[in-house]
N, C-alpha and C positions, 0 to 999 in steps of 0.2 A: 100355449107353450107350457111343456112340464115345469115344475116348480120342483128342487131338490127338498127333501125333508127337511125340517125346520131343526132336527138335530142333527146335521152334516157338517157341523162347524164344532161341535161338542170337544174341549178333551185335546183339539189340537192347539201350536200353535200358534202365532197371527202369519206366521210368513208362511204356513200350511194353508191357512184359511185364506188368504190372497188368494195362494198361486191354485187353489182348488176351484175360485172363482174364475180365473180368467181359462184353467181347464173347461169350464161350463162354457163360458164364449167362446173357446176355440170350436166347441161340438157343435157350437150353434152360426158360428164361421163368420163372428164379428172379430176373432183374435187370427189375423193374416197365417202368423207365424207366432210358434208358443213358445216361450224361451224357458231355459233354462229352472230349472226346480228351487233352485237355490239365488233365482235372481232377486230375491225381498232380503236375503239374512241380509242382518247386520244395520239393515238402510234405516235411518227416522223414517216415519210417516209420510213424510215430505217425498224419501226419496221410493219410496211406495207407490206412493200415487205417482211418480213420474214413470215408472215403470211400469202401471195400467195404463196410461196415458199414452206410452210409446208401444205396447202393446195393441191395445185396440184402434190407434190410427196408422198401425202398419208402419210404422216406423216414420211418421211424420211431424216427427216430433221435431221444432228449429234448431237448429244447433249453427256455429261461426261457421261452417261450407257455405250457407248461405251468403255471404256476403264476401269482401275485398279485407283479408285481413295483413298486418302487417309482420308480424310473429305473432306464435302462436304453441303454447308450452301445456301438457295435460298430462300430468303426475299418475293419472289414472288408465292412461293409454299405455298399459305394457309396451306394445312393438314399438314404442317412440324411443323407449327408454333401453341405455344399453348399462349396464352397473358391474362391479368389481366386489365381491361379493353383497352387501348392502349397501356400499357406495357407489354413486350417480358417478359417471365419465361421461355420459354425453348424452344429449336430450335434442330428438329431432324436432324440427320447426315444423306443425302439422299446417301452417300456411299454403306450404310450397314455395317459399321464398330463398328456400334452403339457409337460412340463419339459424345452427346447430349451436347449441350450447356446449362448451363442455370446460375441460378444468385447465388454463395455460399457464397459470403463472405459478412457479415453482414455488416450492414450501406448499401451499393448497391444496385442499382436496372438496371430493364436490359434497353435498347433504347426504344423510342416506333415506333407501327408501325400501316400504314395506316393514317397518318399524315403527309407524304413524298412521292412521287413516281419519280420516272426518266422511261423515255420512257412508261409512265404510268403504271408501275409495282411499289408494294411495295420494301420501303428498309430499312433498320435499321437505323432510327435516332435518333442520338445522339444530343440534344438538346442544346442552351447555357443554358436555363434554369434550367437544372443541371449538370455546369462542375464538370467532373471530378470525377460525380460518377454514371456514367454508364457503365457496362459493360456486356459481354456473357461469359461464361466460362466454363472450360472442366480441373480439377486437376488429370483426371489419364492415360491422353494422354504421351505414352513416344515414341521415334525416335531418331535415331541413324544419324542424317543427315550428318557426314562426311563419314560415312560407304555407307549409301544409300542417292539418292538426295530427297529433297523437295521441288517441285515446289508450291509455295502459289500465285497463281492467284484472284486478288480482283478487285473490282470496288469500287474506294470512293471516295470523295466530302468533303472536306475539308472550311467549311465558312470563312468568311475575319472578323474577329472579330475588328478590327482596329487599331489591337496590334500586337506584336511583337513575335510570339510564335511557338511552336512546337507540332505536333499532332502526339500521337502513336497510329498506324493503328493495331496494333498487337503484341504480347509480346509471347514467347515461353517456359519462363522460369518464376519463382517468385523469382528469386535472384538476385539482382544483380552483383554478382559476374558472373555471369555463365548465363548471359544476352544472348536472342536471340530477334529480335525484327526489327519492320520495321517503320518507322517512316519518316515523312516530318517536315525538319530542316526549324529552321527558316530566312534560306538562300532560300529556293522554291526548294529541293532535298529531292528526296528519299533516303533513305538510310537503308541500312543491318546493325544493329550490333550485333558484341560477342565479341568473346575476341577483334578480331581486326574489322575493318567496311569496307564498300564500299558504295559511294554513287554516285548520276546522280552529272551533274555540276550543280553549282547555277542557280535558274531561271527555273528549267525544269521542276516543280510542284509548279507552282504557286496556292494560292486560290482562289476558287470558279470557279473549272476546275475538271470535271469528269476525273479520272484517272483508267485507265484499268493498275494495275500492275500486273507484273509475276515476284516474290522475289526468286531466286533458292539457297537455305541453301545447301552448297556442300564444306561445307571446304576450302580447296586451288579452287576450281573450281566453285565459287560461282557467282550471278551473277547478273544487274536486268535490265529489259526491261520496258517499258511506252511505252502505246499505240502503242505498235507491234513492237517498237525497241530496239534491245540488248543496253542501255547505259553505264553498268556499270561492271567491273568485277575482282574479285580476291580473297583473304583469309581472311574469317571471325573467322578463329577457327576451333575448334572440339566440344565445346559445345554440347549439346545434349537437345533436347525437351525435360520438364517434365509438361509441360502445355499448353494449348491455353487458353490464352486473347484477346479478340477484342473490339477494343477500349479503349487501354490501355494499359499501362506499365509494367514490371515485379513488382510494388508495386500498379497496377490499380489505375495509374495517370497519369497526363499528355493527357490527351485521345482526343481522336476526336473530333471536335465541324462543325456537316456534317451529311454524312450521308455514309454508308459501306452497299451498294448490296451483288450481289453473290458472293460467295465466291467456290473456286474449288483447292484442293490441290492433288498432284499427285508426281509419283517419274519417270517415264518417260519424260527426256528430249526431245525426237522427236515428243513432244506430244505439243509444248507449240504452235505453232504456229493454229494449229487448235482449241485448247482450248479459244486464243486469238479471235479467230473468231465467233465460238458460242459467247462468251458474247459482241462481238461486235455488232453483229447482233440482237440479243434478247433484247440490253439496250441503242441502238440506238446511239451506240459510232465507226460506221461505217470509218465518215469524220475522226477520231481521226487516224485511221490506216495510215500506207506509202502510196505510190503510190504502187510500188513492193509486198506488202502483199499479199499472195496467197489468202487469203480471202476478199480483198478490194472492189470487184466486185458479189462475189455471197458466199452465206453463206454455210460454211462444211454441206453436203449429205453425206448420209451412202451410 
């Protein structure tokens, strides 16, 4: 096999020097289908290599089609997303479950987007320049999560406002009585709550730190991991879903001040560690994972 000159990388680029390599594998017809010229700007390393990776397995790369998911929210998916000039009005469920997000309670408006990106992709942000009244929303979503589990896997970004405070990533319920909800205390923990809570130890969500969470709503068997580790685990309740909010609380307050990526919910528990991986790899939160993570070194293939 020809060898390209050993000065063919000279002078350029690195997102030249990629996409010049996998030109070489397309001639040589290990690259299926060759994308786009511009498909490395902007990406970390991380999201590089998933782009050779999806690349030369022909697009085999795992993604949530693979599996039963519950909702299912990707900031980076244009056609999902329909917005009012950079503000979000509605966010389709790429599940097929049809649970559309969008803005219903008056006074409100949704995050905006294309104003923010992590590993050069869009995400939903929530701005300081309007706390506390941003929100997504879905009032006819119900789940039974002590009966069945809910895995809620997010990506968020939480800003350091220079104050003392608390951001709800997610709210399940619009009562507070009958509270479900996931939230970063203003100790730097994630935390579950319903009737009763669980959360990480202080310190282990700090801001202005991208956080891959996996929240598992499971009743006595509930649960939550950060950036690919189990931390936290025990009895939130029996509560039950009668709504999603995101970014924000069960009275859509308190909310995010960051920014909330992908979003992937599912009720398969043997499923979390591979879900962990795709958004690892796709949002360039690779370094975030263990050593030990099955996915730490090469992104879930179908």
């Amino acid at each position: 096999m020809a060898v390209e000159e050993r000065d063919c990388f000279i002078n350029k680029t690195t997102d030249n020097q990629l996409y010049d390599v996998l030109v070489s594998l397309s001639e040589k017809f290990y690259v299926p289908e060759l994308p786009t010229r511009d498909c490395f700007n902007d990406l970390t390393i991380d999201g590089q290599l998933w782009q050779i990776y999806a690349a030369i397995s022909g697009g085999a790369l795992w993604t949530p089609q693979q599996i039963p998911t519950v909702f299912w929210y990707d900031p980076s998916d244009a056609a999902t997303i329909t917005t009012s000039g950079t503000t979000v009005t509605q966010v389709i469920d790429k599940s097929g479950n049809g649970r559309t997000l969008s803005v219903i309670t008056a006074g409100k408006t949704g995050p905006t987007i294309g104003t923010r990106t992590l590993n050069g992709l869009n995400v939903f942000e929530y701005a300081l320049t309007i706390p506390n009244n941003q929100i997504l929303e879905n009032n006819s979503f119900t789940y039974a999560q002590a009966t069945t589990p809910l895995n809620l896997a997010i990506i968020v970004r939480c800003d350091n406002e220079s104050i003392s405070d608390q951001d709800f990533i997610f709210a399940g319920t619009e009562t507070t009585g009958t509270r479900l909800a996931v939230r970063r205390t203003t100790t730097n923990q994630v935390q579950i709550l319903g009737t009763n809570s669980i959360e990480t130890a202080v310190g282990t969500a700090p801001e202005d730190s991208n956080l891959l969470i996996i929240a598992k709503f499971n009743a006595t068997n509930s649960a939550i991991r950060l950036n690919g580790t189990q931390l936290a685990l025990g009895n939130i309740g029996t509560n039950s879903f009668t709504s999603l909010n995101f970014g924000g609380n069960e009275n859509e307050d308190q909310g995010v001040e960051g920014f909330i990526a992908e979003t992937v919910a599912f009720s398969d528990n043997s499923q979390q560690q591979i879900v962990e991986g795709y958004l690892a790899w796709k949002w360039g939160l690779v370094a975030n994972l263990p050593a030990g993570h099955p996915y730490k070194n090469q992104p879930p293939l179908i």
